[in-house]
C-alpha angles and dihedrals in degrees: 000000000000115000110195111191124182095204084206092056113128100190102051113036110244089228089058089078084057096053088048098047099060082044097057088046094051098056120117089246102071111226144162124272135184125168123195118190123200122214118214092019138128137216096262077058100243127112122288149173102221110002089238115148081228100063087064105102097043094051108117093200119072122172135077111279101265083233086083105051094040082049093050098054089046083054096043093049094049084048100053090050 
């Protein structure tokens, strides 16, 4: 399980990947979990100032942050062995 958390996210509360991450690892099926949390960005998972739905339209930046995809495809690729 790959848990991606933008610590400026409004929406979702940076703690709750947290949350979901011990309870993935405390199920009775044992997997993998890894959690990355991403400082100064939103919940649409681009950088941001203050995380505010608001703030959205007047981001210059936006595209996801390149740290998800590149941890995606280190996850993918541990996963697949």
């Amino acid at each position: 399980v790959l848990i991606i958390q933008g610590d400026l996210d409004r929406q979702v509360a940076a703690h709750h990947a947290d949350k979901l991450a011990d309870m993935a690892r405390n199920r009775k099926k044992k997997v993998a979990v890894d959690v990355l949390h991403l400082p100064d960005v939103n919940h649409l998972l681009v950088p941001a100032t203050t995380g505010d739905p608001s703030e959205y339209a007047t981001l210059p930046e936006k595209q996801v942050v390149s740290a998800i995809p590149d941890k995606i495809a280190e996850f993918l690729s541990t996963a697949i062995r």
